[in-house]
mmCIF file of the C-alpha atoms, coordinates in Angstrom:
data_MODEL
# 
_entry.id   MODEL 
# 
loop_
_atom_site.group_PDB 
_atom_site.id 
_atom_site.type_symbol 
_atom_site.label_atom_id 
_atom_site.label_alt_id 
_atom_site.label_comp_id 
_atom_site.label_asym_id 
_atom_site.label_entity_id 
_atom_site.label_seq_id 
_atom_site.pdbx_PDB_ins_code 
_atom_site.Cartn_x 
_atom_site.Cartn_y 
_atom_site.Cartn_z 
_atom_site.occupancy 
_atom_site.B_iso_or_equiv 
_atom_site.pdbx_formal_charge 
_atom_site.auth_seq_id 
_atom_site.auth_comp_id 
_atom_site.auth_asym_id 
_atom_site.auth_atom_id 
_atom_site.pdbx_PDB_model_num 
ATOM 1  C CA . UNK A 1 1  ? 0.000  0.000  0.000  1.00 0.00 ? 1  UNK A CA 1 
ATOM 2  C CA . UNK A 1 2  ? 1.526  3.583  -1.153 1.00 0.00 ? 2  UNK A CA 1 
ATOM 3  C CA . UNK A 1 3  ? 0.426  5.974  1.762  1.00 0.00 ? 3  UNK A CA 1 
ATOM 4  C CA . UNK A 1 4  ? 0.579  9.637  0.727  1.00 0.00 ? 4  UNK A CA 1 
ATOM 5  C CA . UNK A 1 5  ? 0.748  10.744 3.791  1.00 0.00 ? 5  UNK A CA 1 
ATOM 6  C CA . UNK A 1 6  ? 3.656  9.407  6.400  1.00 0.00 ? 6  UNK A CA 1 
ATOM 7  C CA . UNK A 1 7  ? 2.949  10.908 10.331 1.00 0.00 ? 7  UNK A CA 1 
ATOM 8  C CA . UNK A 1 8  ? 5.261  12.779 11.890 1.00 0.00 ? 8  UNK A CA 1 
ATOM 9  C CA . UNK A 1 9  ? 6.601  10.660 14.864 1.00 0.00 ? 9  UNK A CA 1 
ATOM 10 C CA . UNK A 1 10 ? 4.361  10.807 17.660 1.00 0.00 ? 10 UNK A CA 1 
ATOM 11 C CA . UNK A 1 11 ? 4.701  12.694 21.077 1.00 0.00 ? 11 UNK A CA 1 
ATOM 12 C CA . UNK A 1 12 ? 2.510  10.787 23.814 1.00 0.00 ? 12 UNK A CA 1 
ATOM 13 C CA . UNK A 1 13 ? 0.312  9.253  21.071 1.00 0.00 ? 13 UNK A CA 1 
ATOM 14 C CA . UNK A 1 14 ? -1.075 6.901  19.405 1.00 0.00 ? 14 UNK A CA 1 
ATOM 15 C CA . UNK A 1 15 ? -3.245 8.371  16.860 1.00 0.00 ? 15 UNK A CA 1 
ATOM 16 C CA . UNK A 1 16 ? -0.961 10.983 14.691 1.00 0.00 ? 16 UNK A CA 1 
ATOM 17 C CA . UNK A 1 17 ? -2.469 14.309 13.637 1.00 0.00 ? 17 UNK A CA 1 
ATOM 18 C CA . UNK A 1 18 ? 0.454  15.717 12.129 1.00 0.00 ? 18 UNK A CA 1 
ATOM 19 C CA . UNK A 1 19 ? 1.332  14.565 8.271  1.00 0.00 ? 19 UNK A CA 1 
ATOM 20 C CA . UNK A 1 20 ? 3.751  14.709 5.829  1.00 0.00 ? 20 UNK A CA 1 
ATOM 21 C CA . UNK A 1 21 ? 2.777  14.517 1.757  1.00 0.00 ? 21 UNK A CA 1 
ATOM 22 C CA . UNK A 1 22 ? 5.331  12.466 0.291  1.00 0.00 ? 22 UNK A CA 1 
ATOM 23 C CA . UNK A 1 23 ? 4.446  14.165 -2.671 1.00 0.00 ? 23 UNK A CA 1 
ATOM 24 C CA . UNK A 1 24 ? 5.545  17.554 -1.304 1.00 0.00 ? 24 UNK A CA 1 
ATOM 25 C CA . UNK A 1 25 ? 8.377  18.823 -3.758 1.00 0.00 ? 25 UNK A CA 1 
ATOM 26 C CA . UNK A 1 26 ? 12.018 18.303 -2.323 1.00 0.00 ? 26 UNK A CA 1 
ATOM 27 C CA . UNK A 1 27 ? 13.023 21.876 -1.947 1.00 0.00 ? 27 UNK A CA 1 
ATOM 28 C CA . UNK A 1 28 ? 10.017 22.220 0.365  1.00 0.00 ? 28 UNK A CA 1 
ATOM 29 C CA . UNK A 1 29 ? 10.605 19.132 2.835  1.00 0.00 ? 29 UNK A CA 1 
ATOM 30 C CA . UNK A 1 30 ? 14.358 20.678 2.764  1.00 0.00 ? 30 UNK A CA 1 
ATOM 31 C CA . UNK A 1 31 ? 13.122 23.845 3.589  1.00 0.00 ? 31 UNK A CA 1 
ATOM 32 C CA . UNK A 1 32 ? 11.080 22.782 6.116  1.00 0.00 ? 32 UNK A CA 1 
ATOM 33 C CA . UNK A 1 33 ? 13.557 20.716 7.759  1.00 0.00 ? 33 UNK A CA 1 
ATOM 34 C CA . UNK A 1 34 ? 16.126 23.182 7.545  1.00 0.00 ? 34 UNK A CA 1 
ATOM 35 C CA . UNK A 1 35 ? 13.702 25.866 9.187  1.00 0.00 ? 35 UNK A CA 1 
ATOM 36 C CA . UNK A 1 36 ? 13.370 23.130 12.355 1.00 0.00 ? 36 UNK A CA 1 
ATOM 37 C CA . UNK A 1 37 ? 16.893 22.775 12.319 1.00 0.00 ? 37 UNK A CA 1 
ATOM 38 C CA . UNK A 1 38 ? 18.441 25.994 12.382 1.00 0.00 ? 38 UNK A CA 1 
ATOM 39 C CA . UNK A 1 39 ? 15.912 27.179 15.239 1.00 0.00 ? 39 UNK A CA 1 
ATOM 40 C CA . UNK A 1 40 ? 17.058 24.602 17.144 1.00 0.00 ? 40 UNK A CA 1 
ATOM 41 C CA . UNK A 1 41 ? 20.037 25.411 16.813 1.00 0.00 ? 41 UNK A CA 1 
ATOM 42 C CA . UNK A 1 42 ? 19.384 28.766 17.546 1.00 0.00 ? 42 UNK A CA 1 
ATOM 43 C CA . UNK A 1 43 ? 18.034 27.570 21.187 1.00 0.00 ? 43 UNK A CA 1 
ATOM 44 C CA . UNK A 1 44 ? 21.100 25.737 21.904 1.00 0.00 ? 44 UNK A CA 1 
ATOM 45 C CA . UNK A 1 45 ? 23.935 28.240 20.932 1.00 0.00 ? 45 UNK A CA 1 
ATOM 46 C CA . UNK A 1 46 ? 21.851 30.413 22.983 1.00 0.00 ? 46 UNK A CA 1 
ATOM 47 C CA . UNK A 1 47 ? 21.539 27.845 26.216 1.00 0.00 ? 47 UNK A CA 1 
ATOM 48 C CA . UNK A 1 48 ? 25.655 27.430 25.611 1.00 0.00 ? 48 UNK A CA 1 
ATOM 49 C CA . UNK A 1 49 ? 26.653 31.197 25.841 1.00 0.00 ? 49 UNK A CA 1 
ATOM 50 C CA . UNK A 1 50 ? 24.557 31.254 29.029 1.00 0.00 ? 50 UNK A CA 1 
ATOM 51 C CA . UNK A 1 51 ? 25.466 30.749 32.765 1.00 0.00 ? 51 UNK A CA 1 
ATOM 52 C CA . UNK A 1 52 ? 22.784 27.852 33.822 1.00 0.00 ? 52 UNK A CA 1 
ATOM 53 C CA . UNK A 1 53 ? 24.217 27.640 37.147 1.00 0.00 ? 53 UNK A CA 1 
ATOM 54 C CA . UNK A 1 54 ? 20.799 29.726 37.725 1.00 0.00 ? 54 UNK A CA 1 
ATOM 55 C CA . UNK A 1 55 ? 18.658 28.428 35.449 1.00 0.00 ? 55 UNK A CA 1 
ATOM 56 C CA . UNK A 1 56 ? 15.717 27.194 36.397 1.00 0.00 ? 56 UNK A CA 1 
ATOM 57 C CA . UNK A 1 57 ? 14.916 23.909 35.807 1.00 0.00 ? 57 UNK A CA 1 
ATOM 58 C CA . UNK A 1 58 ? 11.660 23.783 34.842 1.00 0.00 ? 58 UNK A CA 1 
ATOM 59 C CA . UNK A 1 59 ? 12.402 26.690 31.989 1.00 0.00 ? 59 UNK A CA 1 
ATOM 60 C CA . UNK A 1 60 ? 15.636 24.187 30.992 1.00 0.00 ? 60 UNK A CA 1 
ATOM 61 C CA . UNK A 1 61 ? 13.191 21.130 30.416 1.00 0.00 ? 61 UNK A CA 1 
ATOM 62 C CA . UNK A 1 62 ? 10.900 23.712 28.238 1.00 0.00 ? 62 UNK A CA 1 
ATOM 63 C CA . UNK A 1 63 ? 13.950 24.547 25.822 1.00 0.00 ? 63 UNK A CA 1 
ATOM 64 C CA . UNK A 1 64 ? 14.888 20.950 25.948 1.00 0.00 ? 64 UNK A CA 1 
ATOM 65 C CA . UNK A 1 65 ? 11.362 19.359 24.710 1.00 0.00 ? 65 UNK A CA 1 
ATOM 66 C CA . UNK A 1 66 ? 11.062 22.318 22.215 1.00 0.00 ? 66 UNK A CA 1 
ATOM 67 C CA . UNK A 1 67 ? 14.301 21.669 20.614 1.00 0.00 ? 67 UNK A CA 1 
ATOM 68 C CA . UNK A 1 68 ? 13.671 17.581 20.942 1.00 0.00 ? 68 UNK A CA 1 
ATOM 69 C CA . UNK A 1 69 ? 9.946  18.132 19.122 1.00 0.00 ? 69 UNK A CA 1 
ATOM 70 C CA . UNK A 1 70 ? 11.983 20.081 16.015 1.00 0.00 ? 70 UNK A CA 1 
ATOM 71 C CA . UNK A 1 71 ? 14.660 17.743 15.971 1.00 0.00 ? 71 UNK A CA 1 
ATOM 72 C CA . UNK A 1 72 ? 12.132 14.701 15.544 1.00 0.00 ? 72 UNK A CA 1 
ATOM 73 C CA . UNK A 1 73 ? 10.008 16.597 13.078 1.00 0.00 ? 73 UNK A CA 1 
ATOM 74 C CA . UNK A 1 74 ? 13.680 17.628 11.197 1.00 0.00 ? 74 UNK A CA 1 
ATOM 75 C CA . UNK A 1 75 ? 14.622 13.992 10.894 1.00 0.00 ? 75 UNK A CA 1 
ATOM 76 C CA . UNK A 1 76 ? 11.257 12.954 9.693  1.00 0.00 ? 76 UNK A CA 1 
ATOM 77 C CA . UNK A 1 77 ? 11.222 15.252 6.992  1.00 0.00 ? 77 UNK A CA 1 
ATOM 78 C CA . UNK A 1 78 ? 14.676 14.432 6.163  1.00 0.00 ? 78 UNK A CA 1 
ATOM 79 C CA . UNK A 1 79 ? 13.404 10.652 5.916  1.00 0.00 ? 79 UNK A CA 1 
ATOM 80 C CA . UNK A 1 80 ? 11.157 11.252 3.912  1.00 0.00 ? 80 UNK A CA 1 
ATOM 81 C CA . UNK A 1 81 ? 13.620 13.392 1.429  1.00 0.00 ? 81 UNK A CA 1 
ATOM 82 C CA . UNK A 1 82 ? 15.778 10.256 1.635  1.00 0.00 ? 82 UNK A CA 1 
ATOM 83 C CA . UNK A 1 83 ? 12.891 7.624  0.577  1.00 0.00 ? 83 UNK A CA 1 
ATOM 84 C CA . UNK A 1 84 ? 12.252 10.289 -2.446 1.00 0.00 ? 84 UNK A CA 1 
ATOM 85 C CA . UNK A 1 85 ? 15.984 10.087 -3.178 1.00 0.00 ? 85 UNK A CA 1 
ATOM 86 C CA . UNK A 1 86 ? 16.398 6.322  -3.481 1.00 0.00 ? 86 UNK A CA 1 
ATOM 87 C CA . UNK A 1 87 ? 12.984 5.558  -5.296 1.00 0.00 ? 87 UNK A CA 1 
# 
């Protein structure tokens, strides 16, 4: 079966709302990706030129789920770039 839509790995469940078209032209899913990964990169040059010896831990966890969500959403667009590549 050739779904057209592929979900984007789930966070906490089982039924996915979020979807990728595998028919999306590639310069989109790379622009996509590379819009995910460069602001969460961002976050984390910012968390490294910081002093977190006060940082609160609660606002740490935050930055780290937001930059884990983009990360996984960053790799599953790049998956799907990659299964377009090989076909």
């Amino acid at each position: 079966m050739n779904k057209q839509y592929i979900p984007l790995t789930g966070i906490d469940s089982l039924i996915p709302c979020l979807l990728i078209d595998k028919n999306t032209p590639l310069d989109v899913l790379h622009a996509n990706s590379t819009a995910r990964l460069l602001a969460v990169t961002q976050v984390l040059e910012s968390l490294a030129r910081l002093d977190l010896k006060d940082a609160d831990s609660a606002d740490l966890q935050h930055l780290a789920n937001a930059s884990a969500i983009l990360l996984r959403d960053s790799c599953d667009l790049l998956d799907v770039m990659g299964w377009r590549l090989q076909a």
